[in-house]
C-alpha positions as CSV (number, residue, x, y, z in Angstrom):
1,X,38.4,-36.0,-49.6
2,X,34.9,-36.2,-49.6
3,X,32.4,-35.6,-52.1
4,X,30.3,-32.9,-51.9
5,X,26.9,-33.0,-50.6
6,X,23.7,-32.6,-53.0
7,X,21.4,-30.5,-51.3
8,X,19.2,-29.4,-54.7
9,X,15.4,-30.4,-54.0
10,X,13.5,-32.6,-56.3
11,X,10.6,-31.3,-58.1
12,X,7.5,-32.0,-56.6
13,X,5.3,-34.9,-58.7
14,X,1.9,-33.7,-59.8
15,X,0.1,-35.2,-56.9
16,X,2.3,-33.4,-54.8
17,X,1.7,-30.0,-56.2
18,X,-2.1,-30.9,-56.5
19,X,-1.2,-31.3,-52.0
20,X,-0.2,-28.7,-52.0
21,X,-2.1,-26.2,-53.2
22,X,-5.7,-28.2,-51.9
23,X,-3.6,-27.5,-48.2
24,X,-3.1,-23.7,-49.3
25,X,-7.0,-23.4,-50.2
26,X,-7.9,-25.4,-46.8
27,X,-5.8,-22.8,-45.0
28,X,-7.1,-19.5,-46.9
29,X,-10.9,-21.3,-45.8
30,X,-9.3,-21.4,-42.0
31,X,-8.3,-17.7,-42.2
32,X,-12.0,-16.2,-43.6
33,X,-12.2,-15.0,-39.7
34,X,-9.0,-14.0,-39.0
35,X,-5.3,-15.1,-38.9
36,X,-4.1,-18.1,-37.7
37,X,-2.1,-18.7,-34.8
38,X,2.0,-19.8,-35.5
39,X,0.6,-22.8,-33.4
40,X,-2.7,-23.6,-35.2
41,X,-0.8,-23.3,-39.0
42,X,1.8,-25.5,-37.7
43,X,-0.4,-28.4,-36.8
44,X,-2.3,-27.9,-39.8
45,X,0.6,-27.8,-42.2
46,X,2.4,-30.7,-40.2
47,X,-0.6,-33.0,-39.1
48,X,-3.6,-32.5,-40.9
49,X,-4.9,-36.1,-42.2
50,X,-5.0,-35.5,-45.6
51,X,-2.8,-32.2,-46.5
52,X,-0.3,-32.3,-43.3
53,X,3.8,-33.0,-43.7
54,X,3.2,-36.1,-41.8
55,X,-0.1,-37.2,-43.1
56,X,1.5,-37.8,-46.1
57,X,3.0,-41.6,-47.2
58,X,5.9,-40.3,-48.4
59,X,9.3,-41.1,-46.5
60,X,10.4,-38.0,-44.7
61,X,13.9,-39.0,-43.3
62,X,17.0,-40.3,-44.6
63,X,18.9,-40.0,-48.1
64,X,15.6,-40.9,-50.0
65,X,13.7,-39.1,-48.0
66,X,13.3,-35.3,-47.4
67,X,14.8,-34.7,-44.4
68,X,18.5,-36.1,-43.5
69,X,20.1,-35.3,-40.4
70,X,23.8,-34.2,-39.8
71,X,25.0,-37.9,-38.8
72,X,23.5,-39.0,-42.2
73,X,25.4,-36.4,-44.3
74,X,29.1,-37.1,-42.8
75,X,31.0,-38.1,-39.4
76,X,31.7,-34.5,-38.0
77,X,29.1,-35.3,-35.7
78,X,30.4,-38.2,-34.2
79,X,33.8,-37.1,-34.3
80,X,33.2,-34.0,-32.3
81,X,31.1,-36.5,-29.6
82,X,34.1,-38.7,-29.5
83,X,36.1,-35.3,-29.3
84,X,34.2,-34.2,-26.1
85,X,34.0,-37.9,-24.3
86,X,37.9,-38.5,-24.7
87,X,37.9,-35.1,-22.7
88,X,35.6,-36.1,-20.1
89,X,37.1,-39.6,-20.1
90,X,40.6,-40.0,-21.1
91,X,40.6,-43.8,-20.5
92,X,38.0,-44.9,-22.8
């Protein structure tokens, strides 16, 4: 049987919160005009230099990371690929 997954979050470090809330003051200094557009706060929140998801040097993917993807967390996913090839090809 396998052990169950951890999927608590880590608290943010200092510099991170510090990020954080400099990227929620940039974005309240975009909005003085108006609302932003789901497309515009994406690309801010995601790919601004200094504030954005992936401006940051901290590893995003994988077990140390923030983000891990189905394969990463057990092998349903290939099971269920093998699953649906066998059907499609019974020889392999």
């Amino acid at each position: 049987m396998m052990p169950e997954p951890d999927f608590s979050l880590p608290i943010p470090s200092t510099e991170d919160q510090i990020k954080s809330m400099r990227l929620i003051d940039h974005l309240r200094c975009r909005m003085v005009d108006g609302p932003l557009s789901f497309s515009d706060y994406m690309a801010e929140v995601l790919y601004h230099p200094d504030y954005g998801y992936y401006g940051s040097a901290q590893v995003q993917f994988g077990a140390g990371g923030d983000f891990v993807t189905a394969p990463e967390r057990s092998p349903f996913f290939a099971a269920g690929l093998v699953y649906e090839w066998q059907q499609i090809h019974p020889c392999v």
